[in-house]
N, C-alpha and C positions, 0 to 999 in steps of 0.2 A: 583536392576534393572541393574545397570552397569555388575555387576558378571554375571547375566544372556545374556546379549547383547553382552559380552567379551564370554561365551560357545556357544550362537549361532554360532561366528563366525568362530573359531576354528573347532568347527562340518563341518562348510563349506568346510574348507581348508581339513576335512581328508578326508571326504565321498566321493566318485566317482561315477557316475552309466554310464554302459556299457550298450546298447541296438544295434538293428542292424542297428539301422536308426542315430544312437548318439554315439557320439567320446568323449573323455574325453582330456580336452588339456594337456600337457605339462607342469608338475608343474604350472598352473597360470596364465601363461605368461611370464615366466621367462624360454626363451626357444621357445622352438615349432617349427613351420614350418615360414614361413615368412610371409604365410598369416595369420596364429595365429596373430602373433604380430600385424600383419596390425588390426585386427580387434577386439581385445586387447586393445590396441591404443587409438581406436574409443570408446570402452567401456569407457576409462576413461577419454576422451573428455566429453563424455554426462555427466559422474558421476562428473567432475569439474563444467559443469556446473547447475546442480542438487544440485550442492553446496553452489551454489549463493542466494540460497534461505532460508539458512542460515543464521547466525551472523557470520559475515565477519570475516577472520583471513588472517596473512601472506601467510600462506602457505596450497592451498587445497589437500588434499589425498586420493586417490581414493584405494579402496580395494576392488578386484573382487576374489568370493567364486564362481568358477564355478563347478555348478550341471554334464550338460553334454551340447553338442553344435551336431545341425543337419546340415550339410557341403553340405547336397544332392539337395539342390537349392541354387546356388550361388548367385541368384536374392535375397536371403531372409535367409540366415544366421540365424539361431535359436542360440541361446546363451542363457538357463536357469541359473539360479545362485543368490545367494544372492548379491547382490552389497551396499557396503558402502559407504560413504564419509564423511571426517573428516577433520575441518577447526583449523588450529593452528595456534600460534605466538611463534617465537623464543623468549626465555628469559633467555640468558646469555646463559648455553649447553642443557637446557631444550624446547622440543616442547609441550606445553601448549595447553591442547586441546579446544576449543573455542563454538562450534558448532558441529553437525554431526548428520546423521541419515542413517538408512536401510532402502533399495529400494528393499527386492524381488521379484523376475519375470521372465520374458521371451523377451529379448531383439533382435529383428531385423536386421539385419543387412544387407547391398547389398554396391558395389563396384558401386562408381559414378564418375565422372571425377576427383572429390576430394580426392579419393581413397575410405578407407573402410568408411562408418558412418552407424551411428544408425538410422534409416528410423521409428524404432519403441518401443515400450515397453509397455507390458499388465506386469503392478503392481499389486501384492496383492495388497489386499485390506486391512488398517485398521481396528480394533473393530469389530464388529460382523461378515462383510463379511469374516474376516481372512480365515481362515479354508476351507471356500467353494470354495474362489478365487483360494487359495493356490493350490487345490485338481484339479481346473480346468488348472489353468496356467499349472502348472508343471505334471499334467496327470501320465503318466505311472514314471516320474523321482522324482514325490512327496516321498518316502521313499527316497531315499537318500535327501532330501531338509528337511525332516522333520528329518532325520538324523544329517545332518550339523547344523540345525536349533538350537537343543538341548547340542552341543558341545560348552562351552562357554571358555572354556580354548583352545580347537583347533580358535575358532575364533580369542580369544587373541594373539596365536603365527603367526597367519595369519597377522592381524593389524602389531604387531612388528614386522615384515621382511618385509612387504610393508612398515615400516616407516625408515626404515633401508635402504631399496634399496631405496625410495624419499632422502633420507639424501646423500647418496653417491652419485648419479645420479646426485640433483643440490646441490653438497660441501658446507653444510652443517657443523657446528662447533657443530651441537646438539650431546649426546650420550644421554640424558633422553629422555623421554616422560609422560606426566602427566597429567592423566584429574582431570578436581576442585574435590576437596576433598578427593582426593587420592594420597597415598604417589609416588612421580616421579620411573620411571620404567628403566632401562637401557636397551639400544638399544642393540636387537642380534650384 
């Protein structure tokens, strides 16, 4: 199950889709334009707190798999993608993974006084709806999502360089990462 939820994410990170109405961002977020960032940002405001619903860890990590984003209503930001988040505790140079799950969808977004936030989110669905949610959320961008979906080794290189950039950003002493029952990982 891990192996497979490690290739969803990796799929995520390689897959891109181009359309005329959808832009593809900028490695990630790592980069982009400044309004990228700005609403980037905001993605992993909501993915921290979407994490809360979790078992609680030191430290939350937000990993965004962007599909493709629609820029052409600034009222309403499209941002398709799989989004994760992953609850850990430092343990000596190891980040111990504690908690975590996947959110994909279609996430909202519009410029408030606050700056960018997330105004919205149409989630797949779990269990049976999967599939149909999936094919509606994501519409014409479903093959690439169902693309990244199926990459569980790109997902995994996605995870370890977002824990890698969380590690350096707040100086961090981790170089592992290790979820239960599997041997600890070295950080890119």
């Amino acid at each position: 199950m891990k192996k497979v939820v490690l290739l969803f994410m990796v799929l995520m990170a390689l897959a891109a889709c181009h359309s005329k109405q959808a832009t593809s961002p900028a490695s990630e977020g790592n980069g982009g334009s400044d309004e990228q960032t700005s609403y980037t940002t905001a993605i992993d405001r909501y993915l921290v707190g979407l994490g809360k619903q979790y078992a609680a860890g030191e430290h939350c990590v937000p990993v965004r798999s962007i599909v493709a984003v629609d820029e052409q209503n600034k009222a309403d930001i499209k941002v398709w993608g799989d989004f994760w988040v992953f609850n850990y505790n430092l343990v000596g140079d190891t980040l111990k993974c504690v908690s975590g799950g996947s959110h994909p969808g279609l996430m909202h977004i519009s410029q408030t006084a606050n700056g960018y936030e997330v105004t919205g989110f149409d989630q797949v669905e779990d269990g049976a709806g999967n599939l149909t949610s999936a094919q509606r959320i994501f519409g014409a961008n479903y093959e690439a999502f169902h693309a990244l979906n199926s990459n569980a080794e790109g997902r995994e290189a996605l995870r370890a360089k977002s824990l890698a950039d969380y590690v350096k950003t707040h100086q961090l002493k981790a170089t592992l990462y290790q979820d239960f029952g599997w041997p600890a990982q070295k950080l890119p």
